[in-house]
N, C-alpha and C positions, 0 to 999 in steps of 0.2 A: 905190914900194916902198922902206923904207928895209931900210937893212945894219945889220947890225952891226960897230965898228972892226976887231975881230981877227980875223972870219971873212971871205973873200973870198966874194964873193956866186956860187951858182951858179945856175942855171935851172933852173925843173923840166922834169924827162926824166920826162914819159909814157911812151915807147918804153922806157924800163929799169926802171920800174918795175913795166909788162905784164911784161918778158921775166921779173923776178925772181918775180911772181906765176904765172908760165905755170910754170917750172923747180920753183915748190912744190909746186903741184898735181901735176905730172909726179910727182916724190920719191913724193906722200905717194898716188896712185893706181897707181906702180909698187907699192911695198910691201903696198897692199890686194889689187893682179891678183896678187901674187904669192903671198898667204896665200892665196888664196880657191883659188890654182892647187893650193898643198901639198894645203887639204882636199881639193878633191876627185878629188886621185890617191889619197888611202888608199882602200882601199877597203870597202864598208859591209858590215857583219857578216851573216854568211849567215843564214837564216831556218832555226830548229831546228826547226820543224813541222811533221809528214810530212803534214799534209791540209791543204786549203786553207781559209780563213776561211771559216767559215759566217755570213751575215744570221742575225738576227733582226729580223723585222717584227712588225708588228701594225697593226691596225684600231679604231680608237675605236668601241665599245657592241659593238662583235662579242664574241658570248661564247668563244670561243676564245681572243682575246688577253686579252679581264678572269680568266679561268681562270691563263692561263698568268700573266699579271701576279700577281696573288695568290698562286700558289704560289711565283714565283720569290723575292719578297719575303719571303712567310713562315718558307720554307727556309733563306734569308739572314738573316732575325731567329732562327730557333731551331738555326741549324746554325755560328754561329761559339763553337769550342768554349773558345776564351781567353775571349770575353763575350757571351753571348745577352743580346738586346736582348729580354727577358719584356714590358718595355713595348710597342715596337714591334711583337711580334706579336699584343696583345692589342689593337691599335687597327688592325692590320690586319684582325683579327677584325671588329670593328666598324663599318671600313666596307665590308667585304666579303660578307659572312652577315646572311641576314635575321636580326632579330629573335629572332623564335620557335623556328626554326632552332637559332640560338645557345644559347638557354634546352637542348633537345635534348642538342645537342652534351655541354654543360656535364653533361650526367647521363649521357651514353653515357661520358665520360669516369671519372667517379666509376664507374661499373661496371665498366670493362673498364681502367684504370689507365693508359690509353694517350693517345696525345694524337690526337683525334680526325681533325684535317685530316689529319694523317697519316697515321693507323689505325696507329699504330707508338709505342714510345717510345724509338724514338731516328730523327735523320734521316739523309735519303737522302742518298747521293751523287753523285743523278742523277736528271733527271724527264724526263719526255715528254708534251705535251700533244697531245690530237688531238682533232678535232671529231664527233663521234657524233650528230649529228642534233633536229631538233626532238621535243619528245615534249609530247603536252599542247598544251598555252601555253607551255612553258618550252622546253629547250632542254639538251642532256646533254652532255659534256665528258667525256673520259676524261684521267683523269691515271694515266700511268705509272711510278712510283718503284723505285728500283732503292738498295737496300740495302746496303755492303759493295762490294768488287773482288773480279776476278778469278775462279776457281775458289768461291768461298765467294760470291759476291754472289748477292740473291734478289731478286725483283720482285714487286710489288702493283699490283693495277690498282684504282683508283677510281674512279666513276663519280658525275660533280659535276651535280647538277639546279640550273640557274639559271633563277630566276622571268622571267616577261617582261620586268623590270625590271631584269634584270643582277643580282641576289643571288642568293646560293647558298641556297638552300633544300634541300638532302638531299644527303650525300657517302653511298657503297655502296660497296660491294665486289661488286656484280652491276648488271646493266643495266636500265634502267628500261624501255627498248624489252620 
């Protein structure tokens, strides 16, 4: 090992080198136990919601959840009042409604000026899906829209006919049972 002239040689200390890495660590793991301590004495902001969370589930090809799925989206493309997405519910249209259906719809609409999924021309601020049983081949869905709050709010019931292939084929306002 050589020296150098004007520095007197010293040995290397392992044992002080640990002790100054062991005292870093200490520092810099004091300071982290001690932030992590301040958070979690605040404490977390009380829950403002007087009922508990409700699920939503659903089942792939069950007509109940393809019901509820379509409305919740179409409701959500034609009910944000800063920008209705015209696009998006017209392609929700499209892959939800048969066909033929659709052609239908399209003229119940020119007749009665309303928008037909809806049977309203304005939307809900509220829906309810329930499953109404086999009818036919197909299979019947009620959807329940609820118009308005409060004292003034009104409800529609539709009744959604989906082909055995999961397309809506007929929306009513009466039951097909």
């Amino acid at each position: 090992m050589t020296t150098h002239p004007s520095r007197p040689h010293r040995p290397h200390r392992p044992a002080r080198r640990a002790a100054v890495a062991t005292a870093l660590a200490l520092a810099v793991g004091l300071g982290v136990s001690t932030q992590v301590s301040a958070q979690a004495s605040v404490p977390a902001p009380a829950r403002t919601a007087t009922t508990a969370p409700q699920p939503v589930t659903g089942t792939q090809g069950q007509p109940l959840t393809r019901v509820a799925d379509f409305y919740g989206a179409y409701i959500d493309a034609k009910g944000d009042c800063t920008d209705p997405d015209a696009t998006l519910a017209q392609a929700l249209r499209a892959h939800y409604l048969a066909p033929e259906f659709a052609t239908r719809l399209a003229a119940w609409e020119n007749t009665n000026g309303a928008d037909g999924v809806l049977r309203a021309q304005n939307v809900p601020t509220r829906w309810t899906v329930t499953d109404n049983g086999a009818v036919g081949m197909g299979h019947e869905v009620v959807v329940t829209l609820t118009f308005g709050s409060g004292s003034t709010a009104h409800t529609t019931k539709l009744f959604v006919l989906l082909e055995r292939y999961n397309r809506v084929v007929d929306i009513q306002t009466t039951s097909s049972h």
